[in-house]
C-alpha positions in Angstrom: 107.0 90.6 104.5 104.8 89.1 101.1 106.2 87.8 98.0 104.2 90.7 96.4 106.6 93.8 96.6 105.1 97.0 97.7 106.7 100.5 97.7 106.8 101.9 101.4 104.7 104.8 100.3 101.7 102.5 98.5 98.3 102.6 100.8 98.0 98.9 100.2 101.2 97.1 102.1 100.7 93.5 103.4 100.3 95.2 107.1 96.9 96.6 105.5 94.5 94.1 103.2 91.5 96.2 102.7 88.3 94.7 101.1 86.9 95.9 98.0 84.7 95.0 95.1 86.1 94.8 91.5 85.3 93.7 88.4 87.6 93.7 84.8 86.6 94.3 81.3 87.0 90.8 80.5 85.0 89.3 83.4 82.5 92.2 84.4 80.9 90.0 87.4 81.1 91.9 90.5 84.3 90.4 92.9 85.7 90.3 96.6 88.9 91.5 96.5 91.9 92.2 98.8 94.3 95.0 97.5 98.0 94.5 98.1 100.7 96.9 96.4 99.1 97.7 92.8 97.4 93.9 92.6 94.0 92.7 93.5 93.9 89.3 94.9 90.6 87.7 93.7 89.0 85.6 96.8 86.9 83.9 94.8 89.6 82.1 93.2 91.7 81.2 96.4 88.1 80.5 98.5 88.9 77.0 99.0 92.3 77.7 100.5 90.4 79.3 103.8 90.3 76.3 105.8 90.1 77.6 109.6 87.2 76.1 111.8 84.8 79.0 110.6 85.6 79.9 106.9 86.1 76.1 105.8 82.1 76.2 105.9 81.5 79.7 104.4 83.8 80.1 101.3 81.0 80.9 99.5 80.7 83.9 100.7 83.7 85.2 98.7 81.6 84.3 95.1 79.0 87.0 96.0 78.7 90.6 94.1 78.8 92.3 98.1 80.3 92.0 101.0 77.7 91.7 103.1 77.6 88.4 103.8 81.5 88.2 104.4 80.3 90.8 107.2 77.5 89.3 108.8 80.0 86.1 109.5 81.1 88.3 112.7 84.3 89.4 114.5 85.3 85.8 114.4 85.2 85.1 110.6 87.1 88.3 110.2 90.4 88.2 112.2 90.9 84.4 110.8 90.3 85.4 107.6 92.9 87.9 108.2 95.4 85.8 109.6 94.7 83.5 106.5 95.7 86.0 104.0 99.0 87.3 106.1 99.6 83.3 106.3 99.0 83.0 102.1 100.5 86.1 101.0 103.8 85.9 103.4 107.4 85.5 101.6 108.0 82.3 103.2 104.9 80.7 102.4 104.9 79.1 99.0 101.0 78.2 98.7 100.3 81.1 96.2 104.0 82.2 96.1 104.8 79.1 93.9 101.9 78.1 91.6 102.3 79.7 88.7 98.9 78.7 87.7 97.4 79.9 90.9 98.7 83.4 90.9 97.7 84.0 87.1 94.2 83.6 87.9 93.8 85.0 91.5 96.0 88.5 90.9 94.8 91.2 89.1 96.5 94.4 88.5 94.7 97.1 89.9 95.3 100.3 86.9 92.8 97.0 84.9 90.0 96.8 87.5 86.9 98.7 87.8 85.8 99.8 91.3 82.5 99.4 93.0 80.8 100.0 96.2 81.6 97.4 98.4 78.2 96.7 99.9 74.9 96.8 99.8 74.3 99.5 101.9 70.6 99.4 103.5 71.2 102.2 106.2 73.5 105.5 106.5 73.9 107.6 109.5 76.1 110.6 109.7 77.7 111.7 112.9 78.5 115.3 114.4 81.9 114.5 116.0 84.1 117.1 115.9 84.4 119.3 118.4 86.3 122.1 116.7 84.0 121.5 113.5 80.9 121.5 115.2 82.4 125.1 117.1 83.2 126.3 113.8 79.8 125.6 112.6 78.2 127.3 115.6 80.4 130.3 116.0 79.2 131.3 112.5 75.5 130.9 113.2 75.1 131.3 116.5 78.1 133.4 118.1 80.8 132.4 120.3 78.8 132.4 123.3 76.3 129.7 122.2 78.6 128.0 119.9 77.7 124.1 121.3 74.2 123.3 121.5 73.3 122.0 125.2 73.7 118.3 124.1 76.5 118.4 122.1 78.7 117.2 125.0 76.2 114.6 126.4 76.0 112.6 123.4 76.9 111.6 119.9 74.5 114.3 117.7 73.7 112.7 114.2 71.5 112.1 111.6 70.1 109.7 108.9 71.3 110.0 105.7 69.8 108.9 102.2 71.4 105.2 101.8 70.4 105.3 98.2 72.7 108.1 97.1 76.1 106.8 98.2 78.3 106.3 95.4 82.0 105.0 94.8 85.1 107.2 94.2 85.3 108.3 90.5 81.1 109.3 89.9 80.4 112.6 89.1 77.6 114.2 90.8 75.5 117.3 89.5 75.3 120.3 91.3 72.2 119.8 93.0 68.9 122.6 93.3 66.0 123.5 95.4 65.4 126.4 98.1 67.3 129.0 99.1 66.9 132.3 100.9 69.8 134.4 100.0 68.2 137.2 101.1 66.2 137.1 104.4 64.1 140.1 103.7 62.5 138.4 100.3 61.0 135.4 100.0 62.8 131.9 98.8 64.1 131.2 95.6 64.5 128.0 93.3 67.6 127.3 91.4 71.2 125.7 91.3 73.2 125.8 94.6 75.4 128.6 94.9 77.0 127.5 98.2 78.3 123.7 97.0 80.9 122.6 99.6 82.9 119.1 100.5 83.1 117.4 104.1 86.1 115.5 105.2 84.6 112.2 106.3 85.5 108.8 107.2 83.3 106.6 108.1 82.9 102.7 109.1 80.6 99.8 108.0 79.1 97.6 110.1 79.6 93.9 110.2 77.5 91.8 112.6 74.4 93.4 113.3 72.1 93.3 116.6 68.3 92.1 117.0 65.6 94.9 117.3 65.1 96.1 120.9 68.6 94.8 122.0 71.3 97.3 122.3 75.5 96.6 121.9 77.5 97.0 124.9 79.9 99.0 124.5 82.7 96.6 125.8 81.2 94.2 122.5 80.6 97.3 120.1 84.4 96.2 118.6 82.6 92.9 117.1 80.5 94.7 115.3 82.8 97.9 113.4 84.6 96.2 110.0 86.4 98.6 108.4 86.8 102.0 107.5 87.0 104.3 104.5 87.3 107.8 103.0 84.1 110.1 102.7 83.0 113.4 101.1 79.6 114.6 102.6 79.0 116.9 99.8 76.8 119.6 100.7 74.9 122.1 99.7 75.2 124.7 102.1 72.8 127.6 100.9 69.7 124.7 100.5 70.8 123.5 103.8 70.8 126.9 105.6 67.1 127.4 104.6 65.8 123.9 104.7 67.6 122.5 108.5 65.1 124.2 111.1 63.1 122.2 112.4 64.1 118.7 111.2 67.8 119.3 109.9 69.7 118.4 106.9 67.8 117.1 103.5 68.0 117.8 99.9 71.1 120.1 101.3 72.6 116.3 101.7 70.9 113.7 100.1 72.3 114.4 96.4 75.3 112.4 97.1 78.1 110.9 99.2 81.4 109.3 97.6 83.5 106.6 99.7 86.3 105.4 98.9 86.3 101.7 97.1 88.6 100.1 99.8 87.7 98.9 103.8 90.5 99.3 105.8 90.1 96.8 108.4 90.5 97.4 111.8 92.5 95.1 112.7 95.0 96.7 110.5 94.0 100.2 112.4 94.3 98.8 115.9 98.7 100.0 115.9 97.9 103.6 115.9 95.0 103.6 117.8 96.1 106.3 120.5 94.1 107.6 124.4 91.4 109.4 123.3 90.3 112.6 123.6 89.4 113.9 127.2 85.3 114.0 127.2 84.5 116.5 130.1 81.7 116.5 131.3 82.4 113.0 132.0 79.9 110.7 129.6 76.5 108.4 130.9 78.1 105.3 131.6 76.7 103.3 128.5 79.3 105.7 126.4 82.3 105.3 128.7 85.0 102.9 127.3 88.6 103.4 128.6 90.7 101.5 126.1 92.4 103.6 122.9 90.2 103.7 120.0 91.3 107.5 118.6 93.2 106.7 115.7 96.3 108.9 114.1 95.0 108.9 110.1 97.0 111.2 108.0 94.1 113.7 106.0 94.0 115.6 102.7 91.9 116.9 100.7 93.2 118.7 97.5 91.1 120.3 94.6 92.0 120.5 90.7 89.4 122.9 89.0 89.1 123.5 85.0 90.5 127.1 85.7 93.0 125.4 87.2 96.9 123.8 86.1 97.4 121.9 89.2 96.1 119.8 91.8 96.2 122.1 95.0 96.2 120.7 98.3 93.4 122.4 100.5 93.1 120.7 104.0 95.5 119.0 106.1 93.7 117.2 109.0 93.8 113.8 111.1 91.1 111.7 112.2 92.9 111.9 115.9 90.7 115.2 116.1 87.1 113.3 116.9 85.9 114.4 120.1 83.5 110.9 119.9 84.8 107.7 119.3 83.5 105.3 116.5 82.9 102.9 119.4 80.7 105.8 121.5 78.5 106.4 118.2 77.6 102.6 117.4 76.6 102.4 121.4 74.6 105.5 121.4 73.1 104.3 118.1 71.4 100.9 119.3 70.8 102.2 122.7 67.3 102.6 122.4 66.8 99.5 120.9 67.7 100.3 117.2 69.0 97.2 115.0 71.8 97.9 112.5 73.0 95.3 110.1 75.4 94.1 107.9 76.3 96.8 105.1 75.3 99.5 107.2 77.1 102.6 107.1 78.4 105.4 109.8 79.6 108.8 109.3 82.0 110.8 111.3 80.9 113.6 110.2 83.0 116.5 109.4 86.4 116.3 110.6 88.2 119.9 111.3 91.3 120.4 113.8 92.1 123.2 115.6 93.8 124.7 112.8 92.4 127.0 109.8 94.3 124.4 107.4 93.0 121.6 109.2 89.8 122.7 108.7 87.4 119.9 106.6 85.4 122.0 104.3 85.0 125.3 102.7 82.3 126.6 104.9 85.3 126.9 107.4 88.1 127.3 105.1 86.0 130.5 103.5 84.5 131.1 107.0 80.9 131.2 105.6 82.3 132.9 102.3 83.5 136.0 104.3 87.1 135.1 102.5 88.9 133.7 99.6 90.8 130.3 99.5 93.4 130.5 97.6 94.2 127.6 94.8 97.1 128.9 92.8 97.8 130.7 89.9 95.5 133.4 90.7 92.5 131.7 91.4 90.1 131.3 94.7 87.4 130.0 95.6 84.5 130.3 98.3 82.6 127.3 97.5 83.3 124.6 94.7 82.3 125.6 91.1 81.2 123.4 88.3 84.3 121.1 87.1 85.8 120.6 89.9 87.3 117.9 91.6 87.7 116.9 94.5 90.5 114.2 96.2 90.4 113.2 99.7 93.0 110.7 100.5 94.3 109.2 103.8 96.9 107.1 105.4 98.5 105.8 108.9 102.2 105.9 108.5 103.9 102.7 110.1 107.8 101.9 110.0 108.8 101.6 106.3 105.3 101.0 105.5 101.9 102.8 105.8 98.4 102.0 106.0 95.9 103.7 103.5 92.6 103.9 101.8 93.5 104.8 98.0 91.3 108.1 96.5 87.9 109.3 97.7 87.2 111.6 94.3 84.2 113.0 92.3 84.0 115.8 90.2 81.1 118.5 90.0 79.2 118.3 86.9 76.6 121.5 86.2 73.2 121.0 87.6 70.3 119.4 85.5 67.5 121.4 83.6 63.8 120.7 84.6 
């Protein structure tokens, strides 16, 4: 299909083209890049080759450090500059195939590049979505009889995150510390957390944004969802248990959240979107949408400690288990008349399936610590412990090809003394 080959199990075939941000020891300005097999194709260099009747007016947008303003162009911008890059990178097209020149300057290979966030994220908002997380969650606290809070089928529950401490795949985060109340009968404590977990995430960003007081449709929310990638919520579970009444999460969150470097566009997700999920009671008609956007994305999540000779796979799951769709949460988001823009970014929240090895964190996996997980060689674990690292990866698996996101990773480092 492109003149640049690409083993059928890379996550970066010509039927993806994700966005990223790179930048090379040799030229350390931030860059727009599209990944394809184990090359970068700079879009700075090839901006003047976008010639369709909306990017031949905004190829500047591929010499900033972001993508933000490649984003804020709209639903429009996007698919052409899509089809543009299929058209460029296709076998039979010899634009790029056949200058020599060219292709020296605009392909980078990607084991050279350095990885950063791929926008300047002003807003973060992490969902509640799935169902069998959110029953996990409740069965533990609250019992089986009261496992769903009274709204939890009305409506997309979330909650907004700390923008500022998003970081790429590959930086280390320190065990955070604060409050906990390990034992109810005593009075708080201050210290490192004890109870340090991951959540299996993905989340989108969003391009065009919406003007304050008016709220998306959500036949039109489509124009406004980019891309997708990988995300770890990491949490602190113990800080979190003692901190979340009344308000809800805070310094057991705010400490840090990797993504993944690549956006999957979703255009590229749109073949294995499948029906989605059966929502009964039946949701308030701004929610309803009847066209497929569930979409079947192979999850892992595997965990290397320094106790530890291998890399052991911990969770197997699949996006296919939210209960809300990323279309439902951007509608219930600006119904009240709340403006998003460009950059922004969207949580799924924890993802869990209705299996104990689909589960998406080790609050499940351990059941509230009540057991061990076991990660080889001997060793277990309740909750993570310093030196650890965590991998979440993630693909769609096409005919001969598949559809991925690269690495979501970051590794525990001890807390910090005050």
């Amino acid at each position: 299909m492109s003149f640049i080959r690409t083993d059928e199990t890379s996550d970066f075939s010509y039927q993806n083209l994700p966005y990223g941000v790179f930048s090379t020891s040799d030229n350390p300005k931030h860059r727009i890049g599209v990944a394809i097999g184990d090359q970068i194709l700079d879009l700075g260099v090839i901006k003047s080759l976008f010639g369709g009747p909306v990017m031949s007016t905004q190829q500047q947008v591929f010499d900033q450090p972001t993508l933000n303003a490649f984003m804020s162009l709209g639903y429009e911008a996007w698919t052409e500059t899509r089809t543009t890059l299929q058209t460029l990178l296709s076998a039979n097209e010899s634009t790029l195939r056949d200058d020599i020149s060219l292709r020296s300057r605009a392909f980078v290979p990607q084991k050279t590049a350095s990885m950063h966030l791929p926008a300047d994220i002003g807003d973060y908002t992490d969902f509640y979505s799935s169902k069998d997380h959110a029953t996990n969650v409740g069965i533990m606290f609250r019992g089986k009889d009261n496992a769903l809070m009274p709204n939890w089928l009305r409506l997309p529950v979330g909650y907004h995150g700390r923008a500022s401490s998003v970081v790429v795949s590959g930086t280390p985060l320190h065990r955070p510390v604060g409050q906990m109340r390990p034992d109810q009968t005593k009075p708080p404590v201050f210290g490192p957390c004890k109870q340090l977990d991951f959540e299996l995430e993905m989340a989108f960003f969003v391009g065009g944004g919406n003007q304050l007081g008016q709220p998306i449709p959500i036949d039109q929310v489509h124009k406004h969802i980019f891309g997708m990638v990988l995300m770890n919520d990491w949490s602190a579970r113990d800080i979190q248990a003692w901190e979340y009444v009344p308000l809800g999460p805070f310094l057991g969150k705010n400490f840090g959240t990797t993504i993944s470097p690549w956006v999957v566009p979703m255009e590229a997700l749109l073949p294995f979107a499948e029906p989605n999920p059966i929502q009964d009671p039946e949701p308030l008609p701004y929610l309803q949408h009847q066209d497929p956007y569930t979409f079947n994305i192979n999850l892992f999540v595997s965990l290397k400690g320094r106790d530890m000779d291998d890399e052991v796979n911990v969770c197997k799951s699949n996006f296919r288990f939210m209960y809300w769709t990323m279309k439902q949460q951007l509608a219930h988001h600006t119904v009240n008349g709340c403006n998003v823009r460009p950059g922004d970014l969207l949580a799924s929240g924890t993802i869990s399936g209705p299996n104990p090895e689909s589960f998406g964190s080790m609050l499940e996996l351990s059941w509230r610590g009540s057991k061990s997980i076991d990660v080889g060689g001997g060793k277990t674990r309740t909750f993570l412990n310093d030196g650890d690292e965590v991998r979440i990866t993630g693909y769609c698996e096409g005919n001969g090809f598949r559809v991925g996101f690269g690495s979501c990773q970051g590794t525990i480092l001890p807390a910090l003394q005050l």
